[in-house]
N, C-alpha and C positions, 0 to 999 in steps of 0.2 A: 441350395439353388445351384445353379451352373458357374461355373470359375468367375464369368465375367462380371457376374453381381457380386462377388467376391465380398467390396467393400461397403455396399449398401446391405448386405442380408448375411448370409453365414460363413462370409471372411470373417465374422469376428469371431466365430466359434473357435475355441481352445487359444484365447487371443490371451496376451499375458496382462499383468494386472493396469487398470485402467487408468490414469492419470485425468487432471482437469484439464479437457476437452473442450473445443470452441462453445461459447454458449449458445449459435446458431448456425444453420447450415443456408450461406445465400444463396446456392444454388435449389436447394430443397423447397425454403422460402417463395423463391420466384416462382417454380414448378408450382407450390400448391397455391398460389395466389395470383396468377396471372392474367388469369380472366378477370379478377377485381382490378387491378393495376390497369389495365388493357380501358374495362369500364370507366374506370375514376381517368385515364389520359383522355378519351375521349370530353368529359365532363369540365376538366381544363382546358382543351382545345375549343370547345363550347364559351367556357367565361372568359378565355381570354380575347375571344370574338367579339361577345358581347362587351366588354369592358372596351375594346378598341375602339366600338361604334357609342359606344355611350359617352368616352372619356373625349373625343373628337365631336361630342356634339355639346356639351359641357365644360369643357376644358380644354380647346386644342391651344398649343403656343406654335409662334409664328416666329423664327430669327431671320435677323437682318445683317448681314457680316458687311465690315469694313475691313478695307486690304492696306497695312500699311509698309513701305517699305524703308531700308536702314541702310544708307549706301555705306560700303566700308571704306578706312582710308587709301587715300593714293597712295601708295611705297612702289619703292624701285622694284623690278622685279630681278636684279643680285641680290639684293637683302632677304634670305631667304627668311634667319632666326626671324625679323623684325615682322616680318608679311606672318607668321604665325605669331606672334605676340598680337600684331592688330586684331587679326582671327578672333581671340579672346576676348580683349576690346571689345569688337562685336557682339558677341554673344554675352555680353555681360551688358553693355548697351542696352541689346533688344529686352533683356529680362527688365532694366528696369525701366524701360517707359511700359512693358505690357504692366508693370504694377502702376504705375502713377494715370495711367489710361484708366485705372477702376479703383483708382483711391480714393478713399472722402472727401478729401478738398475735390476733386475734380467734381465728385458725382453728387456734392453741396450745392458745388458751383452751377448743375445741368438743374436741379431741382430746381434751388432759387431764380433762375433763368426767367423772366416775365414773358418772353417769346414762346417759349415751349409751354407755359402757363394757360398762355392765351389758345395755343392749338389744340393741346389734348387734356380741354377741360374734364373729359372721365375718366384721363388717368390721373387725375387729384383730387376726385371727387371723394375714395375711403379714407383721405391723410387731409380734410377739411372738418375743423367745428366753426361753424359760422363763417367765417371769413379768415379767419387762423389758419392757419397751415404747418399741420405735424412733421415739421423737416426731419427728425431724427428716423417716423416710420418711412417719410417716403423716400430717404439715402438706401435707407436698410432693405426696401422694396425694389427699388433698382439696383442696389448690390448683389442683390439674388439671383436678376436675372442679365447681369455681365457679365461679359468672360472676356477678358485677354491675353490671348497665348502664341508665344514665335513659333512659326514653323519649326519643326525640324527639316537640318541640313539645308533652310534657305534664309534669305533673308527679309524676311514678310511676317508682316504680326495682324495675325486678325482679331480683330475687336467686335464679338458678335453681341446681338440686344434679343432679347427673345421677349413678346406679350402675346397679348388674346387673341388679336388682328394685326395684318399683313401691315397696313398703314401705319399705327401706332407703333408698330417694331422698327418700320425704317423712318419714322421720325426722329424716335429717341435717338437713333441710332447718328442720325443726322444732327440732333444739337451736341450729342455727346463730343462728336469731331470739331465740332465747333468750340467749343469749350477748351478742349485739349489743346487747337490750333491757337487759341488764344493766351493757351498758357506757355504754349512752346517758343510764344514768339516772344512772350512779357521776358522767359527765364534768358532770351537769346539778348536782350538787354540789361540783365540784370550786371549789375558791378562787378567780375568776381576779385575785383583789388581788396575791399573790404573784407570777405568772407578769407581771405590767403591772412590777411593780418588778425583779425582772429583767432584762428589756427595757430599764427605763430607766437600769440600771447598766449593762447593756451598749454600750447608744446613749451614754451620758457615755465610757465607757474606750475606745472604738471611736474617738471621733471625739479625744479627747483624745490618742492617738497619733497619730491624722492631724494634728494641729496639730502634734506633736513631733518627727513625721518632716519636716514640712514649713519648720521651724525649720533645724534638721540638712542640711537641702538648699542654704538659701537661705546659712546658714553657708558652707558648702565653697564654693559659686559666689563668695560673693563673700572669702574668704581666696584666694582661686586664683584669680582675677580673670579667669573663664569667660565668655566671652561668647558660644560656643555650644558645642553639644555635640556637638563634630566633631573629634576631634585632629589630625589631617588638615589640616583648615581651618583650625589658630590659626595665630598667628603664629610658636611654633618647626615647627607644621607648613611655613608657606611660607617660613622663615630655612634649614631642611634643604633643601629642594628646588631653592633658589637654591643654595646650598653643593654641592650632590652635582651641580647642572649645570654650577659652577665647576669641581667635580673631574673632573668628563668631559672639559668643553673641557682642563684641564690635563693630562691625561692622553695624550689625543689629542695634543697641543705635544709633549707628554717621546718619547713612540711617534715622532713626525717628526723631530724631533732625533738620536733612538739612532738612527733608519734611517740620516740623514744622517752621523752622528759614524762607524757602523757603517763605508759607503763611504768616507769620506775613509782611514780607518785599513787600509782594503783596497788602495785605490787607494798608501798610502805603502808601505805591505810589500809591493808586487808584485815579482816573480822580473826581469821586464821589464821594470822602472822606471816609473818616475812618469809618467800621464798629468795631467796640472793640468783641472781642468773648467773651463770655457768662462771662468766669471765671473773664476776665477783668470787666465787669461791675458790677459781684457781691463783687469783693475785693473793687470799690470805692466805694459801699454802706455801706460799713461799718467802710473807715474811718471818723476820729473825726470831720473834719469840716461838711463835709455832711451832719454827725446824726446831727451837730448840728444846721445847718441850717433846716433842716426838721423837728428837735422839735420846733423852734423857728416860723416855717409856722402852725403847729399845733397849737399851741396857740393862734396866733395873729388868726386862723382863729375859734378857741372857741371862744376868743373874739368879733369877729366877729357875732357867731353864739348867744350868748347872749344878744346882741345890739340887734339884729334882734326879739330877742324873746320878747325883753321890749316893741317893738313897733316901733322902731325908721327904717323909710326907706332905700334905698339904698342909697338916695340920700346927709340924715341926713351927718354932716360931719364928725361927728366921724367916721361912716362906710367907707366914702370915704377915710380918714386919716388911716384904716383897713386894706382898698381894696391896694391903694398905699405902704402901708407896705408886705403886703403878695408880692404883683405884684414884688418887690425888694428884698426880700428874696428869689423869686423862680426864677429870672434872677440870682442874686451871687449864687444861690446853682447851674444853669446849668454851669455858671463858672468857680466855682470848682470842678465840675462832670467830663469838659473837663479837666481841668487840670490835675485832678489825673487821669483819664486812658490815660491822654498821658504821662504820668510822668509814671506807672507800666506799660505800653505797650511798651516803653523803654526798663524799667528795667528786660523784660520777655525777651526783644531783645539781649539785653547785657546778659543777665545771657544764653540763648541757645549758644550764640558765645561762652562763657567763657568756656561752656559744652564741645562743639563742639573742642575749641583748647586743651584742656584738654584729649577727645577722639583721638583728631590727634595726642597726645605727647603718650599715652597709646599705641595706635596701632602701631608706630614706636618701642618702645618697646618691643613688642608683634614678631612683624614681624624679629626683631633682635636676640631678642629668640630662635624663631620657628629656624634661618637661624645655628645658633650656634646648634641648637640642630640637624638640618638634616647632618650638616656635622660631627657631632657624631656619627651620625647614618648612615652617609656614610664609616665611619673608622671602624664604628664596622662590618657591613655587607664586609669590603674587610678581617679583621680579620676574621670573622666566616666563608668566605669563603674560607681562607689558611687553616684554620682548616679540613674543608671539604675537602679540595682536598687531604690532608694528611690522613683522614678516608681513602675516597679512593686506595690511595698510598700503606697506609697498609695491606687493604684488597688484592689488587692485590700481595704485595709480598706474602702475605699468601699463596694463590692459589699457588705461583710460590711455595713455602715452600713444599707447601701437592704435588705436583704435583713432585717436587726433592723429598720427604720421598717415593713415590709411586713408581717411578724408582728403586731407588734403591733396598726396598725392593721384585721388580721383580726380580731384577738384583742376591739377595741375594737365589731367590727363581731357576732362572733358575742356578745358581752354585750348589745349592746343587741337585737340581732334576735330574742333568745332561739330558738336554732337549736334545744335537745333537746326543746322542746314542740309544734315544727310538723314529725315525722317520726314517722307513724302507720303500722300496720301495715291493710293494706284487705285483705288476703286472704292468707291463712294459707296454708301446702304444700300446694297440692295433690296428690292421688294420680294419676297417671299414668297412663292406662288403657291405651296404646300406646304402643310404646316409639318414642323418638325417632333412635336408630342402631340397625341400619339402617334407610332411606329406599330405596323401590321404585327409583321415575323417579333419585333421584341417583345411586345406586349401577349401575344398568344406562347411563346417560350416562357416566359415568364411564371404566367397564368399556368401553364402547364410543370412545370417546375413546383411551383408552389403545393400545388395538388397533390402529385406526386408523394414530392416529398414528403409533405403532411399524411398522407395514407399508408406512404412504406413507414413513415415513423410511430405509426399507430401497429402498426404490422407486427414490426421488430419489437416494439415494447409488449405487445398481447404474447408473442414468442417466447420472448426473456422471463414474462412474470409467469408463465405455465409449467408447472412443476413436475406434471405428468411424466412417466415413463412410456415412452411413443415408440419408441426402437432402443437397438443396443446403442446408439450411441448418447442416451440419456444413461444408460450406465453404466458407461464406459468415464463420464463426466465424475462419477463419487470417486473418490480417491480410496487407491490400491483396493478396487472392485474388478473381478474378470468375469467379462460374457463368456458362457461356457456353452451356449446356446441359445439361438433363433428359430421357433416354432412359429409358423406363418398361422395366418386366422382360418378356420377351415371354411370360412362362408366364402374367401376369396382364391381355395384351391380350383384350378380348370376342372378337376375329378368329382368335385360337389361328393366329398363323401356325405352320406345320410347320418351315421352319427362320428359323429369324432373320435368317441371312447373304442371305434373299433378300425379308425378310419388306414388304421398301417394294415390291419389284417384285411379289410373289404379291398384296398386301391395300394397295393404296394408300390406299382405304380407313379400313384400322385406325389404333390409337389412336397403335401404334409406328413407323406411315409418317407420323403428326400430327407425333408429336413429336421423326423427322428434319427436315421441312419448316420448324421451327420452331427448329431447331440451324441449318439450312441460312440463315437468313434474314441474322441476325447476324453469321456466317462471312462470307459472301458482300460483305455491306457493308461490313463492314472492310477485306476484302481488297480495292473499289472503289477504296475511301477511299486505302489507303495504296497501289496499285500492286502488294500481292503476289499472286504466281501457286503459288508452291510454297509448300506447306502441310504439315509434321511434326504427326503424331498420335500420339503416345507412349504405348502403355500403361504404369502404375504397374506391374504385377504380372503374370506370365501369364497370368491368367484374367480380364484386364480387358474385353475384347471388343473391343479397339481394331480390327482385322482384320473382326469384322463391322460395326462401324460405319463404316469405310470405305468397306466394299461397297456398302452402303444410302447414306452420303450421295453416293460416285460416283454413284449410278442416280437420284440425287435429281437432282444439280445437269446430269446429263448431260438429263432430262427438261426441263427450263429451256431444252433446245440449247445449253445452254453446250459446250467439248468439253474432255472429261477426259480424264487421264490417271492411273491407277493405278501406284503401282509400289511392288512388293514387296523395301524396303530392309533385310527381317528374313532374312536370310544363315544364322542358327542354326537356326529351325527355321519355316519358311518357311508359311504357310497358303492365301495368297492363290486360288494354282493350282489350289486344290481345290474354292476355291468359284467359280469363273469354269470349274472341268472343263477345267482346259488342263494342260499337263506344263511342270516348275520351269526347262525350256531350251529352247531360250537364251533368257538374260534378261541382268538388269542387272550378274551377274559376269562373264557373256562379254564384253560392251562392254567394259567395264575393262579387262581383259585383251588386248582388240583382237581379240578373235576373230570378234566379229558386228559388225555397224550398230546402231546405234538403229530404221532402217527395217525392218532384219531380225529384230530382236528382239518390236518392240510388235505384240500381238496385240489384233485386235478383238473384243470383247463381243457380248452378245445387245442388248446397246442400242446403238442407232449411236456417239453421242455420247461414248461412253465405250471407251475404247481401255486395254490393261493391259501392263506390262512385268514379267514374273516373275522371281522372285530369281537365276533362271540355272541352268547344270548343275554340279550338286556337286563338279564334278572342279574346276571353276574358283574356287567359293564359297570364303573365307575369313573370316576374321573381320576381317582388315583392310583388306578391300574398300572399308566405305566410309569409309574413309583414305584414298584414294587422290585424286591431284589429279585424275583425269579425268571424277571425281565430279563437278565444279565445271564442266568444261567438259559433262556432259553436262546437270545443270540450266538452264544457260545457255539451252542448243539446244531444251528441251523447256519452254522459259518461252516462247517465239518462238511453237511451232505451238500451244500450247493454252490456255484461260484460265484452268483449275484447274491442279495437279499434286498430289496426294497419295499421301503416302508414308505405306507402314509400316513398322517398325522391331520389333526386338527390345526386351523389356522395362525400363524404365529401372533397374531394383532389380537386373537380374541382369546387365547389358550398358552398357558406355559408348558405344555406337551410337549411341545417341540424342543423347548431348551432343556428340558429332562432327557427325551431322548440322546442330543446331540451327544451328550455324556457317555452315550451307550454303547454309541453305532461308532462306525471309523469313518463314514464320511456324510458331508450332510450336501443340498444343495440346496436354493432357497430359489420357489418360483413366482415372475412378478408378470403380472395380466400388463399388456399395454392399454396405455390410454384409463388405467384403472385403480393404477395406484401411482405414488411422487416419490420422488427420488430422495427427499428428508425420510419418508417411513420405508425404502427399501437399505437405505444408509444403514439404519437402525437397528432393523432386523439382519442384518449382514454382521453387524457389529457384536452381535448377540452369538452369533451361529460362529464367528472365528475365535470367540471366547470361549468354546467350549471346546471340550476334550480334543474331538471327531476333528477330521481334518476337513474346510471350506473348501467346497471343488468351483465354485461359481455362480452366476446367478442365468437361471434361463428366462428368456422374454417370450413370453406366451400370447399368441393372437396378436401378431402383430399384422400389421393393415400393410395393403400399398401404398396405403397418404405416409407413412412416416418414413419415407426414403425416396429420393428422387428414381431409381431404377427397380426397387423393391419387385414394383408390378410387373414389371418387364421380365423380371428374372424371374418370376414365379411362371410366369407365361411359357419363358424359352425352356426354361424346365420340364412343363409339364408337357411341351412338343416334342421334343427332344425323346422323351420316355414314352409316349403314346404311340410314335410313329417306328414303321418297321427301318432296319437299314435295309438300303441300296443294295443293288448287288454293283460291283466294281464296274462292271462293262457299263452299266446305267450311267453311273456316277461319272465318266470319262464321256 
């Protein structure tokens, strides 16, 4: 397509490998959905009409606001700090009579009211059983509908009442004020002598448990001689920890012992007799009789060795009387050899037991210790936690402390301010002349919003759950996947080629011979780049169009004078022959078979440059044709005479052909139909095609539409204008 579709259409061609990609495009989205939104805003615009005239003729509310104002106090005006202190005053004032204006007691007090009873018998008429009256629902019923809230930045609190009708809103509205006025006036007599003296019994009993918890504290710390509050950390925490590492390492000693005591007692009951270990047999070479029977063999056999040297035979009898002395010295020295390492093999026996009971008196020890020291360390940890809980204890009465010092000095602050005479009534219930629910514009935004929302969220979820491959950038979404190509649908080229399989050679021209030349580019280069000649194009599915896309980019790169070769490696159900108009034999199963040449088989095209080898004649065709090792020598041969080679293949979803080949060839590509196959089974097969030998050049997206890109169409359009129409000549153009 033309530069400026770049990034909707064959920007992605020769793009590098794809990473996870937004999972929707909101622009795209809008684009293809707009007239529905458009629809569905109307159809909210519509209910929130109708809900306005229905909810106004059903349900309107009517409020009635009361205007109250809070004078502040008189101060000097030198006293600047003090005139901002009052300020606060103020606004701490106004917040709490708007709450005591809609509190329970007040709004107890408006229900119960026998006045207001008597006026608006049908607003008590749902909160009546017989003559009873449900105070709890009808507070909670007028709760609902007051509000009391200060102005901002002035000093006016309005108190609004809102029901069904005009009259009943500024009634209530009007006993409410009455109530309030009567409670403003009761509190502006109320004693505050009594309420200071309470306060200050409580501030004395408050703080005089904080002294006596804090008594109670310093007590236990210092009878229990605490010095932090860590049981862990004291010192029968770190007297345990040495202990219990003592009982490890001794533990460990008793465990090497038993192995050792175990083997000795193995070694003495053996069926076979006694083997002595190493150390045993070297301790009995060094006791006294041993050496001395071995010096004693040494001599008699110098003795020996000088008889022999004078001449005298073996048989001579001094040498016999020699022989006989040695022979007796080396039986008493095996004698004593046994003896002594049964005598220290013993004594190794006996001293491990000794070990060993001495390790079992230690460890009981040990474990009595540890048992004394955890229940220290149990008394300490119920200590340190009385402790705790009295931290605690004190911290809460504090709060309660600050929280008594905090009342009262309101208490000191509402006496002097004199708060009940600066809270004036400026404007009595109004009557309502329009009701305030419902509101035109709110209720149709609303309504329209709702709608909306609800339809783009059906939008977006139908979006997200469509797995399809629409455009390159569903596969640009698989991870380390590269679009290597975008082939537009040919029903949506402006050139209307008539058939596809020829449409680069009929409309070179058109938008779909563009955007082979534009597949062709990156192919081409790769295949410089790396030396490859033979090129696997795999369709995903049968109806991918792998077979015409062949056709068109052979005519493409045979157009270059490159010289190609075609060849039809789809054995199942073979297409190639029908678009070149030639017969399925001989072809590439007869070679196999030995029945033809390679010379004899390839057929030339209507383009020079492009030469085709068909599947072969069906008597020969198998499916395990290209299994065959002759496979390999005929790639070989047809690497030599041409500079492309492309193959087609049977479909990867229904045939292992293709991962047989991939083995063969040096490079493969895999093509996925839009709108025709999912992005899980193009994953798959891509998965399949990098695993094999042939190096992965990319995936092309076949047929792809104008709906799967916001400019797609556009760019096919300016494309095919672009190339239809002559240039200008320069003078024109200026």
């Amino acid at each position: 397509m033309t530069n400026g579709g770049a990034g909707q259409s064959t920007g992605q061609v020769g793009g590098g490998t794809g990473g996870a990609g937004p999972a929707i495009d909101p622009l795209k989205i809008l684009q293809k959905y707009l007239w529905l939104l458009v629809a569905f805003g109307i159809v909210g615009v519509v209910l929130g009409l109708g809900g306005f005239f229905v909810l106004r003729e059903i349900a309107p509310q009517y409020t009635s606001t009361t205007i109250f104002e809070v004078e502040p106090l008189q101060t000097s005006l030198e006293d600047v700090s003090r005139q901002l202190e009052d300020d606060e005053r103020l606004l701490r004032l106004m917040a709490t009579e708007a709450q005591t204006m809609t509190s329970p007691r007040i709004l107890t007090a408006v229900v119960e009211n026998p006045a207001m009873r008597a006026a608006l018998p049908e607003w008590y008429e749902p909160f009546l059983t017989g003559t009873s009256l449900d105070v709890a629902a009808a507070v909670k019923q007028l709760d609902s509908s007051v509000k009391a809230s200060p102005s901002d930045k002035t000093s006016f609190i309005a108190l609004s009442v809102s029901a069904a009708d005009a009259r009943t809103a500024q009634q209530i509205g009007d006993f409410l004020y009455q109530v309030y006025d009567a409670d403003l006036k009761a509190k502006s007599n109320q004693p505050y002598a009594e309420r200071r003296i309470q306060l200050r019994n409580a501030i004395q009993r408050v703080t005089g448990e904080i002294e006596s918890e804090a008594r109670r504290r310093r007590r236990l710390v210092e009878e229990n001689e605490i010095d932090q509050l860590n049981a862990p950390g004291s010192q029968a925490g770190q007297a345990m920890r040495a202990e219990t590492l003592a009982l490890t390492q001794l533990q460990q000693t008793k465990t090497s012992a038993e192995v050792q005591l175990e083997e000795y007692v193995r070694v003495l009951n053996s069926p076979s007799g006694i083997t002595y270990p190493d150390d045993i047999l070297a301790q009995v070479e060094v006791q006294p009789q041993v050496a001395q029977l071995q010096n004693q063999i040494r001599q008699t056999r110098a003795a020996e060795a000088e008889l022999e040297r004078l001449g005298l035979g073996p048989n001579h009898r001094d040498r016999k009387a020699l022989s006989a002395r040695i022979r007796g010295f080396e039986d008493e020295l095996a004698s004593t050899r046994e003896q002594e390492s049964v005598l220290l093999f013993n004594q190794q026996i006996d001293q491990l037991r000794l070990l060993l009971r001495q390790i079992t008196a230690r460890e009981a020890e040990l474990l009595d210790s540890i048992e004394t020291l955890r229940a220290e360390l149990n008394a300490l940890t119920n200590i340190i936690q009385e402790v705790e809980d009295i931290d605690r204890g004190i911290v809460s009465l504090q709060q309660q402390l600050a929280t008594l010092q905090a009342t009262s000095a309101e208490l000191q602050e509402l006496v002097n301010a004199g708060s009940v005479a600066r809270i004036s009534r400026v404007q009595s219930a109004s009557f309502p002349s329009q009701p305030s629910f419902p509101q035109l514009i709110p209720t149709v935004a609303v309504s329209l919003v709702l709608v909306i929302g609800l339809v783009g969220g059906l939008i977006v979820l139908k979006e997200i759950t469509d797995q399809r491959v629409k455009g390159p950038a569903d596969i640009a979404m698989i991870p380390r996947t590269r679009v290597l190509g975008v082939i537009p649908d040919t029903a949506e080229d402006p050139s209307r080629p008539a058939r596809p399989e020829t449409a680069f050679r009929d409309h070179p021209n058109g938008v779909f011979a563009e955007a082979i030349r534009q597949l062709r580019a990156p192919l081409l280069k790769r295949c410089l780049q790396q030396g490859h000649k033979t090129v696997l194009v795999v369709p995903s599915t049968p109806n991918s169009g792998s077979t015409t896309l062949i056709a068109n980019l052979a005519e493409a790169c045979g157009r270059t004078e490159m010289s190609v070769l075609v060849i039809d490696a789809n054995t199942r159900r073979p297409n190639l022959h029908n678009i070149y108009q030639d017969s399925e034999g001989p072809g590439l199963a007869d070679i196999i078979v030995g029945a033809v040449t390679l010379d004899e088989a390839v057929r030339q095209t209507q383009t020079p440059n492009v030469h085709f080898l068909p599947a072969g004649s069906p008597a020969n065709r198998a499916f395990e044709s290209t299994a065959s090792p002759r496979v390999d020598e005929l790639l070989t041969s047809v690497r030599d005479r041409y500079d492309i080679v492309l193959l087609d293949v049977a479909p990867a979803i229904v045939s292992g052909d293709a991962n047989g080949l991939a083995n063969r060839c040096d490079a493969s590509i895999l093509v996925a139909r839009a709108f025709n196959e999912k992005r899980g089974m193009v994953a798959r097969l891509k998965n399949n095609l990098v695993e094999a030998k042939c190096e992965f050049l990319g995936v092309v997206v076949n047929a792809v539409r104008a709906s799967a890109g916001g400019y797609f169409k556009e760019n096919m359009q300016r494309t095919h204008e672009y190339q239809s129409r002559p240039a200008k000549p320069e003078a024109d153009a200026a």
